[in-house]
N, C-alpha and C positions, 0 to 999 in steps of 0.2 A: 587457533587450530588450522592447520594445512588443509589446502581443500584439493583433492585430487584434481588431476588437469583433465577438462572436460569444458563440452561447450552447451548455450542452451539459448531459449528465444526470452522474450519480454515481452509479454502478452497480458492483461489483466483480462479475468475472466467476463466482464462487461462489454471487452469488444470481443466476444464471441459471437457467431452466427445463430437464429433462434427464431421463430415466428411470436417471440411474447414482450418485442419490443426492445431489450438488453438482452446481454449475452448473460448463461444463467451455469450453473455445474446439471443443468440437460443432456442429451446426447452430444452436442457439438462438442463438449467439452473432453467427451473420453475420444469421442474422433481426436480432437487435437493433440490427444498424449498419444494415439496412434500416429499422429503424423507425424510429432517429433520422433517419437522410435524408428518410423521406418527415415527418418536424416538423420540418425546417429547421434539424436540429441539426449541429452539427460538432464538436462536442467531446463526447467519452468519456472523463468521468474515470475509473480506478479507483483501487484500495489498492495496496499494494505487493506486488507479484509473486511474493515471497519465501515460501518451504514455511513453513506455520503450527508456533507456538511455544506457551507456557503458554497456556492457556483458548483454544488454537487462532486464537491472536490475530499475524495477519499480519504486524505489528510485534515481534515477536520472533524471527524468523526464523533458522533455521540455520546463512544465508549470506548474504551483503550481495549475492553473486552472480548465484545459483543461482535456478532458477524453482522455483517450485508444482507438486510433482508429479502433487497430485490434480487438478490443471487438463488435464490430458491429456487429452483425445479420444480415449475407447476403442474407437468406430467405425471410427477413420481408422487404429486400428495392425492393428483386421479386415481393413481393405479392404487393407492393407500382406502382409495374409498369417500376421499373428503373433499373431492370437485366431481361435479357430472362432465361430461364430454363438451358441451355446449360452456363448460367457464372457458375453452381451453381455444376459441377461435382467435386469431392472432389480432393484435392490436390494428385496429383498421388506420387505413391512410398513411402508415409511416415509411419514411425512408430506412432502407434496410443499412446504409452507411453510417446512420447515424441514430445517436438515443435521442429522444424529444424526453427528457423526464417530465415536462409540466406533463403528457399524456402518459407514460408509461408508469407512474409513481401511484397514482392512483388505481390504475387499473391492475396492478401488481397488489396494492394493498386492501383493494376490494376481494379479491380471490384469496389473499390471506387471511382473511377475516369470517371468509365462508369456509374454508378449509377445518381453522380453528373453533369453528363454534360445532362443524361436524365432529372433530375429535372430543369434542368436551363432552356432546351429549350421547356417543359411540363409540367411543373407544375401547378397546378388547381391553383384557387383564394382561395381555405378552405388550400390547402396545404402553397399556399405563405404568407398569411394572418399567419399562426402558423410560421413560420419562420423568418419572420419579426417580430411576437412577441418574440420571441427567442433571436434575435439580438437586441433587444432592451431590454430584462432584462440583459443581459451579455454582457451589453457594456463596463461594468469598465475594463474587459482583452481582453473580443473578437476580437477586430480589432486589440490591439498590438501582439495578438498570431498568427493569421492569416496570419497577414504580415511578422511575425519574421519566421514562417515555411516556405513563400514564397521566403522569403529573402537566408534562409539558403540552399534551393534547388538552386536559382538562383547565388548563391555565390558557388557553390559544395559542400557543406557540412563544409565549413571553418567555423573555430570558427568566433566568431562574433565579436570578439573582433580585427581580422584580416582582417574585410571587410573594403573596401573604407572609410576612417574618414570622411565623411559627415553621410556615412551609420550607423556607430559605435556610433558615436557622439550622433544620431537623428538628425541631422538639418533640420528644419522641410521642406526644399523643395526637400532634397536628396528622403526625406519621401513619399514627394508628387508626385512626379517623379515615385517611386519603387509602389506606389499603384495604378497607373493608368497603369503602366507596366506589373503587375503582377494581374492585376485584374482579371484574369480565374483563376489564385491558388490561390488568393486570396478568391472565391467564393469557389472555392473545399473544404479548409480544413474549411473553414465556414461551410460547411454541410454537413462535416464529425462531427464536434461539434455538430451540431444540433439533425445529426441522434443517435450519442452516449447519448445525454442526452433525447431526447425523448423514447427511448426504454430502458436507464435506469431506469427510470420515471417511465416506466409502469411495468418492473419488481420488484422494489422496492417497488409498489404499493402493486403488487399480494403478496409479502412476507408480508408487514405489514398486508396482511387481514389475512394470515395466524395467523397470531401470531406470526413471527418472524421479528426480528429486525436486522438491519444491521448493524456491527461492523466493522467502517473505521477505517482508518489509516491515518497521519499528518507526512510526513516526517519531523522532524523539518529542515533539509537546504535545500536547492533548488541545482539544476547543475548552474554551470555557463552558458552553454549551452542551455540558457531558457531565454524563453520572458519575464520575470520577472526580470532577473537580467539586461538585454538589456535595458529594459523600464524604471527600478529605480535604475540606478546605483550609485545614490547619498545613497541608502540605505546596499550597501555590504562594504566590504574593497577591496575596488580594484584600483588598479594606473592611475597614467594619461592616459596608455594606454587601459587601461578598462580588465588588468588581475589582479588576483587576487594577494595579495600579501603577504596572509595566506588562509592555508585551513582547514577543519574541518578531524577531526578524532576523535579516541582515543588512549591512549597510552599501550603500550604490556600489554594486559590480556590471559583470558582463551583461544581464541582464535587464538592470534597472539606473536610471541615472540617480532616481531617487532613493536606490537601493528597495527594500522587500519588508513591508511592517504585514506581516503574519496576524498580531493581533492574540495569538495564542498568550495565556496566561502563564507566566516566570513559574521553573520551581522555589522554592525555599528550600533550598538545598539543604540548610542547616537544620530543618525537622525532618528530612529523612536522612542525616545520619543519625540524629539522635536515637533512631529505631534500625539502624543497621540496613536501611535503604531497603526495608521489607516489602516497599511498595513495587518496586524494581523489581527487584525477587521474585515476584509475584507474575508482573505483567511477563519480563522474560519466560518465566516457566509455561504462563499459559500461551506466548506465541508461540513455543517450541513444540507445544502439544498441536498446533495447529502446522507447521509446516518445519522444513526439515533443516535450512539455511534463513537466516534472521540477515538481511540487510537493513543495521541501524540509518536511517536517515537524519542528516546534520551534524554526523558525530563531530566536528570540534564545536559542536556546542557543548561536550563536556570537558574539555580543555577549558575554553573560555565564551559563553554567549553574547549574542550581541541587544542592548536591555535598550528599550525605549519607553519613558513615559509612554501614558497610555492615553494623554493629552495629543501627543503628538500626531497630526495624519500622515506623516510619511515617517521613513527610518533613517533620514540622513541627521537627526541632533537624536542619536542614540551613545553608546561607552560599551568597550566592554567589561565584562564581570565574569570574572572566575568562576569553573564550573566546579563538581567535584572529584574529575580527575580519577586516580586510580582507586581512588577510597571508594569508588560507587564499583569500577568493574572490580577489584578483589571482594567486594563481598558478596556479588553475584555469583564469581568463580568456586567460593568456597559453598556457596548453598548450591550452585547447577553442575559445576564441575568443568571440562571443557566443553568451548563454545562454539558452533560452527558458523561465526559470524563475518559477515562485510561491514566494512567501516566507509561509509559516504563520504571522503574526506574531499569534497570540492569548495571551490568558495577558496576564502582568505586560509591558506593553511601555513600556522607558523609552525617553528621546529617545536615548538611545547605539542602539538596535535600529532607530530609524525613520533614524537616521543612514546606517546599516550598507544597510540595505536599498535605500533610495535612491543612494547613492552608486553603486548597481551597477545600477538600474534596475529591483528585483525589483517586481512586484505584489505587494501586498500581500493581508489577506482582510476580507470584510465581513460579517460574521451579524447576518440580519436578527432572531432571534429573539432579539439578545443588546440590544438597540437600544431598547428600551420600560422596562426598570429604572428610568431615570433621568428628564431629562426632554431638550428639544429641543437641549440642546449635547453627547446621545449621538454617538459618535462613529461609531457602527454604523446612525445614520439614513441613510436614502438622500441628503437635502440636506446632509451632510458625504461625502459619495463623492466619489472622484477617479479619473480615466480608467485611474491603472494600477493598479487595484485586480479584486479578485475576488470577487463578490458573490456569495453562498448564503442561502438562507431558513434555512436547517443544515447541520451535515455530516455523516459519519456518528457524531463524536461525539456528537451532540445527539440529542434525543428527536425524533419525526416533529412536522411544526409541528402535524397534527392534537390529537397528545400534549399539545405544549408548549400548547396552547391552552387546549385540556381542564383543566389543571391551572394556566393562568398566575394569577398575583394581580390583584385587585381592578383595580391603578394599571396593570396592563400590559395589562388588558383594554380598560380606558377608554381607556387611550392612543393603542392599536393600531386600535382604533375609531375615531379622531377621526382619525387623522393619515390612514389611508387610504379615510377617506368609508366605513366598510361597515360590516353589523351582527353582522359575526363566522361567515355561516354558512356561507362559503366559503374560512376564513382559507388553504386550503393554496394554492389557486390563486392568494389577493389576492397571496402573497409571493411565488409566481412571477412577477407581471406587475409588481410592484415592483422585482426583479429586473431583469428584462427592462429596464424603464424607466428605472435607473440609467445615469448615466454613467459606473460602472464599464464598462472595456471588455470583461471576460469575467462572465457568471451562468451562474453551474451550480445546476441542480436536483435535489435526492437524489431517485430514481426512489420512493421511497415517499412523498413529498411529491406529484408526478405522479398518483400514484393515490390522493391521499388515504386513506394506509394510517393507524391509528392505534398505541399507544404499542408494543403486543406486537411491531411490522415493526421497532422500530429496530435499527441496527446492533453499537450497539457503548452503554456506560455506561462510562465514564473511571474509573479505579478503583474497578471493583467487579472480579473475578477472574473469573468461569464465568456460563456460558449466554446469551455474546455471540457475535459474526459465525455467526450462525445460518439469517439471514433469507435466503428467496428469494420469488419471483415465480413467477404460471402466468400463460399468454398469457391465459389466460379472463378476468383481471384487468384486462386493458389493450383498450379499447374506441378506436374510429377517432374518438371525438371526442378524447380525450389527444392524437394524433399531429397531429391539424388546430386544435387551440387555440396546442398550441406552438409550431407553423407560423405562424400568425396574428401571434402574439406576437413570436414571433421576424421576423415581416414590417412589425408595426408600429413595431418600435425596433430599427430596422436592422441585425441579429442575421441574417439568414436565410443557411444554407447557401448559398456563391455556385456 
């Protein structure tokens, strides 16, 4: 699907502004769709929505489902009635730039747990009546996720694959046993679901009145460590014992010499065609209920994945292996219809991926900072762009272009310099208005590129393990010229919020 020409930032709702330690869908957050509006923005990318996994990395998530529970707006469950004012003092001692999850994870989950036993024992009839409606549109994961978070605290945090074999198995009366057991955590993270998607609901709301659109994200693999992979384990590659026995990565690029062992569990591709990829089906429609633009992540790992034993500690003696290609996205198209999707296609891309992608119409991505290496038949210059493309200065795998600057080589300084007429001392903005001036039809700009943050803001480093998705923002950072350049910008290359 064509994606009208417009521009927007790259922000995950985590590094928002907040006194309760992460950035949360609280005030700061519809401030933030107020500020893209007043820069003529419409598009709000974020990460994937999904409760943080190893090194508290978004992409590993517990459930391909389920929201973020420290996303919660702990103001709005006060105003509900189900925190007194004294839960609501701001996390002591923390830096406001940054998340400490060892502090903020608990203290997030103590306030959720008082909230939710308020609702259980007082909850109105207009409140139970929306809740029970809740649990009944999201029954296809809700009670396996519920229980598998239950499971995983009542198990200490063991892989699941190491619980009791009736547990592991599902046998369905181990099942029935653990859910009559666990029926107070059972109802907890129930309405920790509820409350994440009903207040995302209504922020989501407020942005599309604006005119801005939400630009999600599809991890394409799931953790092992997720209620998805527990519930349909006839759909991964994994052993008799229920571990995996390949994982996903990539193999040594830009980033890695040893390349990127993920560790994420293989599909078996070949038991969801045999079901007409209903699992797919599934997850697509319920990202789409959740935001408005689907940026699949790895997509040529549906061309072709790259498979490593699961022996192995790195990804460099991996192969790749055929994905399933068009047979997965035409049976999507025929149950969802047209898709308003990005196609992540960075990394090794042969012409089977630019096949794949095009045949269905995906945009594809453009990083400007990947674009200088070489020389002018880069593919990532802005005079090779093409309209259904998605142009970034970075993204949040990349270092801030301030970073990347700081530290580029000799040939990419001179390059960078020549191609867009400047003498380097404003490189964050020249990539925004490069951006802008492509004939790609969507640019997004990472909000620390915006502020010309340097290398310490970035988001995330590609295989490296801890003390990533850290980064936030304070409004004191963001001055009224950022809001009216990228209005300008976005008015001089026909970008502007209409």
């Amino acid at each position: 699907m064509r994606l009208p020409r417009a521009s927007g930032v790259l922000l995950h709702p985590t590094s928002l502004p907040g006194p309760h330690g992460s950035g949360d869908f609280g005030p700061a957050a519809y401030h933030f769709v107020d500020w893209l509006v007043s820069g003529g923005q419409s598009l709000w990318q974020i990460l994937p929505l999904g409760g943080i996994g190893p090194g508290n990395s978004p992409y590993m998530s517990s459930s391909a489902f389920a929201g973020n529970v420290l996303l919660i707006d702990l103001a709005e469950l006060q105003a509900q009635g189900w925190l007194d004012e004294a839960d609501l003092a701001p996390v002591p001692a923390l830096k406001p730039e940054r998340i400490d999850f060892a502090a903020v994870v608990p203290y997030r989950m103590a306030r959720l747990a008082s909230a939710a036993a308020r609702f259980a024992a007082g909850a109105s009839t207009a409140q139970r009546a929306e809740f029970d409606a809740f649990c009944a549109a999201q029954a296809s994961w809700l009670p396996d996720f519920a229980l598998f978070m239950a499971l995983v605290e009542a198990q200490g945090g063991q892989l699941w694959s190491d619980w009791p074999r009736p547990l592991a198995t599902r046998d369905a009366a181990a099942l029935a046993q653990a859910r009559a057991e666990l029926a107070a955590r059972i109802a907890f993270w129930t309405f920790c679901q509820w409350s994440f998607f009903r207040q995302w609901a209504k922020l989501r709301a407020y942005a599309n009145g604006k005119g801005v659109q939400i630009v999600g994200d599809a991890p394409i693999f799931i953790a092992h460590q997720s209620a998805e992979v527990w519930a349909n384990q006839h759909l991964f590659e994994l052993d008799g014992a229920g571990r995996p026995t390949v994982v996903a990565g990539v193999p040594p690029d830009f980033f890695s010499a040893t390349g990127q062992r993920w560790g994420n569990p293989l599909y078996r591709w070949s038991a969801h065609a045999k079901d007409g990829y209903a699992w797919w089906v599934e997850r697509l429609r319920r990202t789409f209920e959740l935001v408005d633009i689907v940026r699949i992540d790895h997509f040529r790992g549906f061309a072709a994945h790259w498979e490593i034993p699961a022996s192995e500690p790195t990804a460099v003696k991996g192969r790749w292996v055929p994905g399933p290609g068009e047979a997965l996205f035409k049976a999507i198209a025929k149950a969802l219809g047209p898709m308003p999707v990005i196609a992540e296609d960075l990394g090794v891309i042969t012409p089977d991926v630019e096949a794949l992608r095009k045949k269905f119409a995906f945009p594809g991505m453009r990083i400007l900072q990947f674009a200088f290496q070489g020389d002018a038949s880069d593919r990532f210059l802005p005079h090779h762009h093409e309209p259904d493309t998605v142009v970034y200065a970075g993204t949040h795998d990349n270092d801030t272009v301030a970073g990347w600057w700081a530290t580029a080589s000799d040939h990419e300084r001179h390059f960078a310099r020549g191609y867009f007429a400047t003498d380097g001392h404003d490189m964050p903005w020249t990539m925004i208005r490069a951006a802008c001036a492509s004939v790609a039809d969507t640019a997004i700009h990472a909000m620390q590129d915006v502020l010309c943050l340097p290398t310490g803001c970035r988001m995330n480093h590609p295989g490296k393990e801890s003390g990533w998705w850290e980064w936030r923002f304070q409004w004191n950072q963001v001055h009224a010229w950022h809001a009216q350049r990228l209005a300008e910008f976005a008015r001089l290359y026909g970008r502007s919020n209409p």
